[in-house]
Structure formats: C-alpha cells, structure tokens
N, C-alpha and C positions, 0 to 999 in steps of 0.2 A: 504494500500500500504506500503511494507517496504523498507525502503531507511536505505542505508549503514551506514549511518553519526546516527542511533539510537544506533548505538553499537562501533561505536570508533568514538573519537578525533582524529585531523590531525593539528599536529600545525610543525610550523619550528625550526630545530634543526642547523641547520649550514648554513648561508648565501651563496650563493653560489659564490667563488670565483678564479682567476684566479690566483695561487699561482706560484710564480716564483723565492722563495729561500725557504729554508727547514724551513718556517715560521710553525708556530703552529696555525691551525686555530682556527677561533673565533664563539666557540660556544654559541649557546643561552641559558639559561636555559628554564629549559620545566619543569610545573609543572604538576607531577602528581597527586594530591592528589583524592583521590577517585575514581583511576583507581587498578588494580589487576597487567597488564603487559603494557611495551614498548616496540614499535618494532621500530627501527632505521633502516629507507631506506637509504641509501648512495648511492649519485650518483657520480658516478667517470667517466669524459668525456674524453677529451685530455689528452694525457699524454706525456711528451717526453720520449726518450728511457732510459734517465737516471733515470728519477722519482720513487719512491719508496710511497704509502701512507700505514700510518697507523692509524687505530683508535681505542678505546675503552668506554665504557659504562662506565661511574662514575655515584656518589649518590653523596647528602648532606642534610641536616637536614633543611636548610636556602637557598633561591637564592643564595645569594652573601657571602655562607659560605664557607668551606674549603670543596672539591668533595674529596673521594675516588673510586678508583678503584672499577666495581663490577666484584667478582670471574668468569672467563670464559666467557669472552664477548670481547677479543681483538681478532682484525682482523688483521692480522698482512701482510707486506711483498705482497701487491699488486703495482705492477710493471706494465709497460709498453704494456705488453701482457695481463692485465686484464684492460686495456681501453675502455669507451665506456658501461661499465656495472653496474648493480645495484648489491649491496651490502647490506645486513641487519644483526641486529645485535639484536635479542628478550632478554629481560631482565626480570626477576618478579621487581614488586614495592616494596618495605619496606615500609611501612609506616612509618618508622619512621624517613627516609629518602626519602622524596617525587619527592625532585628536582635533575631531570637528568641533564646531557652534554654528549657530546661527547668529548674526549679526544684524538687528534691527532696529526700528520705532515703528510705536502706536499712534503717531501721528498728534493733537491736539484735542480729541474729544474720546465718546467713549467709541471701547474695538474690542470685542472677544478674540482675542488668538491662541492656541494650543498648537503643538510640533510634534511629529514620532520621525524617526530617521531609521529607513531600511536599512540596513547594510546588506551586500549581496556580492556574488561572484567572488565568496569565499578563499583564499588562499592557503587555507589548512585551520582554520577556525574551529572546526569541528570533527569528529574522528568522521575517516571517510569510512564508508560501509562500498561492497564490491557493487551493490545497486545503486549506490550516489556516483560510483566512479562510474558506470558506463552511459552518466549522463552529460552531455558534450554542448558547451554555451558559445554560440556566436554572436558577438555583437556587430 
C-alpha cells in the first residue's frame, strides 16, 4: 500500500495568526536536511480591504543563524481580493543551507495567515524500503 507521507514531510512553517498591524510574522524554522525541495503552502483567510501580504523563501546554514533571501521565491502584493486562498511558494534545498523561513508582513489591517512546508524528493531522510526504491521522480 503507498501512502503519501513515504515521499514528503509536512511540518509547520508559520503559526497561524490573526494579524492586525503591519507586524512581520513569526516564522518557524523548518529543517530541511536531506530533503532535495520545499514547497510552502500559504494560507491566507480574512482579509480587510486595506490588507496587503507578502512573503518570501529564505535559507541559513544554522536554525537561529542569519536567513537570506532565496532568488525568485517572493510572492508579493496579495490584497484583499486574493482572500480566502492558498498560496505556494517551491524552492530547491542547498545543502549547504538547510534551514528554511518564510519571510513576510500582514500588511496594515487585519489578515489571517497560517504556513505548512512540504519537504519532498527526499535525499535519504527516511529508511528507504525496496518499494520506495523502485519509485523513480522526474522533474
């Protein structure tokens, strides 16, 4: 029987919170090590009409090291009229830079937002079984 959870991680990326000034939310770090990609789900609920969110993909070497920006992963200028909807944001992994965040704002009014980050295309994260091994991913 195959079940989903043999080929990605699901862990949480951004608490989900009910932002009511243009605060920066509080992301979790998410450790990839021995994953290949990350896929950042964003949920973006309530919005008021003035809200604006943004987010982007950061790296770091360390949890609680200094994140950079990763190249072409900001989502930028979701407003009021994208409420209610999921948002993702795919990234490769560096190795050499394991640990993810998300990097954003709530914009000036209120914005429910919550985060889970897939990891996927594994790189020995989990014992492999002879039935995971004769599954073969192309991207």
């Amino acid at each position: 029987m195959e079940q989903l959870d043999q080929y990605i991680k699901t862990v949480q990326a951004i608490v989900p919170v009910n932002a009511t000034t243009a605060d920066a939310t509080t992301a979790t770090a998410v450790n990839a090590t021995g994953f290949d990609r990350a896929q950042f789900v964003i949920y973006v609920g309530a919005m008021d009409a003035t809200c604006v969110v943004e987010m982007q993909a950061t790296q770091s070497n360390a949890s609680a090291g200094t994140y950079a920006a990763i190249s072409g992963s900001a989502l930028t200028d979701i407003s009021s009229a994208g409420a209610s909807k999921l948002y993702m944001i795919d990234v490769p992994v560096n190795g050499s830079y394991p640990y993810l965040k998300l990097k954003g704002t709530s914009g000036t009014a209120r914005c429910l937002i919550a985060a889970i980050c897939n990891l996927y295309k594994g790189s020995g994260a989990f014992p492999k079984t002879a039935q995971f091994q004769e599954r073969v991913f192309v991207a």
